[in-house]
N, C-alpha and C positions, 0 to 999 in steps of 0.2 A: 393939262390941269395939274395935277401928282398929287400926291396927297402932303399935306404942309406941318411941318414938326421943327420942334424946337430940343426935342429930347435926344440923346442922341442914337442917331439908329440902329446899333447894335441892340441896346435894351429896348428899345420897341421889337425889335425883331425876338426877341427872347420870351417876350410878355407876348407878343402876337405866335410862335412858335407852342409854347404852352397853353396858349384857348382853343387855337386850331387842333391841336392832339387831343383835347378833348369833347370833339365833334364825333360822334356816332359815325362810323364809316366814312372817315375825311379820306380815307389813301380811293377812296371813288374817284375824287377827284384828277386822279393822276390815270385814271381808267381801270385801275387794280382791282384783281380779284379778290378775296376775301381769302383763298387758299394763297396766293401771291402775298399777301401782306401780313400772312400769320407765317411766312417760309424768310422771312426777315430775320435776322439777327435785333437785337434792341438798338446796337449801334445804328443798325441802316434805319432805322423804323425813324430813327430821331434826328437822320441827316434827310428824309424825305418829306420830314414833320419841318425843317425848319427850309427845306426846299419850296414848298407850299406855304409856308406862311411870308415869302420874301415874294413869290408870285403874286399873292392875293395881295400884297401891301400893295404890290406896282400896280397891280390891275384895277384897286381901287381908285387909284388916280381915274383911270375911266371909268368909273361904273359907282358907284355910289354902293351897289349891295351885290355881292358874289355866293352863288350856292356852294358850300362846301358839304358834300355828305348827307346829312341829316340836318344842317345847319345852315345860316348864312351869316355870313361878316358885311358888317355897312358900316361905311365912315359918315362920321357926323362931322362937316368939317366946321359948323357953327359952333358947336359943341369941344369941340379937338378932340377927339374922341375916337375909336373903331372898339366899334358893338358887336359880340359873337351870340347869337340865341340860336337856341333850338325848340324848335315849337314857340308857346308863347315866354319861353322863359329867357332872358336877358342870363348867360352862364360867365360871361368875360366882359369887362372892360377895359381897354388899353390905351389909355393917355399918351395923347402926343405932344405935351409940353410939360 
């Protein structure tokens, strides 16, 4: 399926890198502890953060909604869109055209 863009994907990956950073405990996702992910430099924290958000883009090709953390990311592919909220709250939108 993939997920289908027009923008180019560097800067989706940029705008998707920056919503996922600010998910409540995203580095969960990578199975990381909370002491593991505060023993990070900023550098590594923001090559793990854009590591995670290049997986969730591919995995949304299968999966329409992925738990990240405290959050979940869902591609709206009617919409062209990938929606980040936590709880009921819509926190990111990242336009794929």
């Amino acid at each position: 399926m993939g997920v289908r863009h027009a923008r180019e994907y560097a800067d989706i990956l940029k705008d998707l890198t920056d919503a996922v950073s600010g998910i409540n405990r995203s580095y969960t996702f990578f199975e990381m502890e909370k002491g593991e992910w505060e023993a990070l430099a900023d550098a590594e924290k923001s090559e793990v953060m854009e590591a995670l958000a290049d997986d969730v883009f591919f995995g949304l090709g299968e999966e329409t909604s992925i738990a990240v953390g405290d959050g979940i990311v869902t591609y709206h592919p009617k919409r062209h869109v990938i929606e980040v909220t936590q709880g009921d709250n819509v926190s990111h939108v990242v336009r794929l055209i």
